[in-house]
C-alpha positions in Angstrom: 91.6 119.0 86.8 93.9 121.2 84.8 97.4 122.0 85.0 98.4 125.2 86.6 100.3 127.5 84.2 102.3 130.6 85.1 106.6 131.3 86.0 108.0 129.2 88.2 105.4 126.0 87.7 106.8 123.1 86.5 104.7 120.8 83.7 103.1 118.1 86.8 104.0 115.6 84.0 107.4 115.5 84.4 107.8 115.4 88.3 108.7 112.8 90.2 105.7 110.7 91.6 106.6 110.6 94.9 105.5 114.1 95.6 103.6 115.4 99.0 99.7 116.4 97.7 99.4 119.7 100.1 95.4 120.5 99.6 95.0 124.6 100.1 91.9 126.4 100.1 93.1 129.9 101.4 91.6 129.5 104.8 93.8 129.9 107.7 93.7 125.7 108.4 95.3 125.1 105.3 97.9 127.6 106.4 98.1 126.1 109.4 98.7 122.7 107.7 101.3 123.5 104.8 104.0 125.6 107.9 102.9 122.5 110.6 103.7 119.5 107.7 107.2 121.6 106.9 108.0 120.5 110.8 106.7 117.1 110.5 107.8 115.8 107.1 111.7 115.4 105.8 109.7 115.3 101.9 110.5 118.9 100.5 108.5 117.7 96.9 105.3 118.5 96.7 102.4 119.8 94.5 99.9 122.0 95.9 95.8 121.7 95.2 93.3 124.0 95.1 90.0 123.1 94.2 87.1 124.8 93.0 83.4 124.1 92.9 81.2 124.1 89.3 77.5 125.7 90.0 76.4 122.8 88.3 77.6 120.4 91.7 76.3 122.5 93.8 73.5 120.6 96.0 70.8 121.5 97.8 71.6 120.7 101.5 68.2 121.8 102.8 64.5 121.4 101.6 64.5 125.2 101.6 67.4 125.3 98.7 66.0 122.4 96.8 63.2 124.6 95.2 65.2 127.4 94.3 68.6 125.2 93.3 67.7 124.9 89.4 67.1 129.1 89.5 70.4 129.5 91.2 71.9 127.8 89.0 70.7 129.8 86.0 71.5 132.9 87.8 75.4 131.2 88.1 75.9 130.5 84.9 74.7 134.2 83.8 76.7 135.9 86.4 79.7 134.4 85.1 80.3 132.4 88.7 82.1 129.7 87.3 84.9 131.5 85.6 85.1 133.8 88.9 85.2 130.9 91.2 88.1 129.2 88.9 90.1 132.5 88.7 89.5 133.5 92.2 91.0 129.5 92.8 94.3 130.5 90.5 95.0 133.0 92.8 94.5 131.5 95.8 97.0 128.3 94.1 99.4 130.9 93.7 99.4 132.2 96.9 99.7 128.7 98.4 102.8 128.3 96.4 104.7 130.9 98.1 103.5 129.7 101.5 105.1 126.5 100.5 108.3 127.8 98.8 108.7 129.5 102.3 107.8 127.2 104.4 110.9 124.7 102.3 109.4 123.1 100.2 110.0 122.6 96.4 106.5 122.9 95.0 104.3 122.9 91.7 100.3 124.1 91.5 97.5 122.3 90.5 93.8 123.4 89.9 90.7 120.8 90.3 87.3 121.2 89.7 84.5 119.5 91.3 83.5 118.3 94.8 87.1 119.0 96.8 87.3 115.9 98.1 86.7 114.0 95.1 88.9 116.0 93.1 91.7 115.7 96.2 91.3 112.2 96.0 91.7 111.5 92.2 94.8 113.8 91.9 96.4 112.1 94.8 95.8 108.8 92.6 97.0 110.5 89.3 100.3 111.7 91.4 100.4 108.6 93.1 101.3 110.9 96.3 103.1 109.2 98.9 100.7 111.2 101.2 98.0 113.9 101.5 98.1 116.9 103.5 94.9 118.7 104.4 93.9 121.6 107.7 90.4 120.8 109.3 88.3 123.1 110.7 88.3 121.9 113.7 83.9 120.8 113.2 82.3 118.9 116.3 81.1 115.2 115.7 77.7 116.5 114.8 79.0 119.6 112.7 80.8 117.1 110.9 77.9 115.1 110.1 75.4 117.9 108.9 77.7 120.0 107.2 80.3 117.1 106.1 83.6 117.9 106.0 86.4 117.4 103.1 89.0 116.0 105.6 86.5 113.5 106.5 85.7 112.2 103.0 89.2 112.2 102.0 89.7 110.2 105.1 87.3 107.6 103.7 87.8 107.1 100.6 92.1 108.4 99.7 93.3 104.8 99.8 97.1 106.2 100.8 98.2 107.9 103.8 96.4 111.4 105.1 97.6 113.9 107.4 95.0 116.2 108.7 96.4 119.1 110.6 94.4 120.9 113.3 95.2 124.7 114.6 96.4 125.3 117.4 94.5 126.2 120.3 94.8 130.1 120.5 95.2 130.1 116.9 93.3 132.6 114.3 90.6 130.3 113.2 89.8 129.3 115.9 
């Protein structure tokens, strides 16, 4: 996980450890979660998260991708996916940042790397965040369990406090 650079970012080395780990991927839940946890929560610190995913971690999740996941990830590392997938992540941090400023809150960006919730869950320990916020998708039981779900696993394994927002009903996203 690397530091987020750019105006307006503070070095996450010097901030206070009692900062607010808002997780945002872009999507319309983690949206959802970062104006909802403004409501909820009198913390105004917090650091926001995005993660990205390395080819290289990517797994098969059927027997279908399993033959063709070493050729996929040849074809990744040619096409340059990695390096689109982290700068396509830098600009979704930054736009999470002024979701956050605007919804009150004093703010720095991160970027991770890896599987989300493993990377969620190791810079919530690095921050020692007080809590982690996180929108769900709003998957069924089953869904849940065949597609797995990053709220889920962060559920399991964050060892602090997690807040997992849902959208409203009516909501885009929905």
């Amino acid at each position: 996980m690397s530091g987020a650079s750019g105006p307006g970012q503070d070095d996450p080395s010097e901030t206070s450890s009692k900062r607010t780990l808002l997780c945002f991927d872009g999507s319309d839940d983690a949206v959802n979660a970062i104006a909802a946890a403004s409501e909820l929560l009198s913390s105004r610190t917090a650091t926001l998260l995005t993660v990205w995913e390395p080819a290289a971690s990517w797994g098969p999740y059927d027997p279908a991708t399993a033959l063709t996941g070493g050729v996929s990830r040849l074809a990744a590392k040619e096409l340059g996916l990695d390096e689109i997938a982290s700068d396509l992540a830098r600009a979704t941090m930054e736009h999470g940042i002024e979701l956050a400023r605007k919804a009150g809150y004093e703010v720095t960006g991160e970027i991770g790397s890896g599987k989300p919730w493993q990377a969620i869950c190791g810079h919530a320990k690095k921050l020692d965040a007080p809590l982690i916020v996180l929108g769900a998708r709003g998957l069924s039981r089953g869904q849940s369990i065949l597609l797995g779900g990053v709220s889920a696993a962060v559920l399991a394994h964050a060892k602090r406090p997690v807040l997992v927002i849902r959208q409203p009903q009516g909501s885009a996203g929905q």
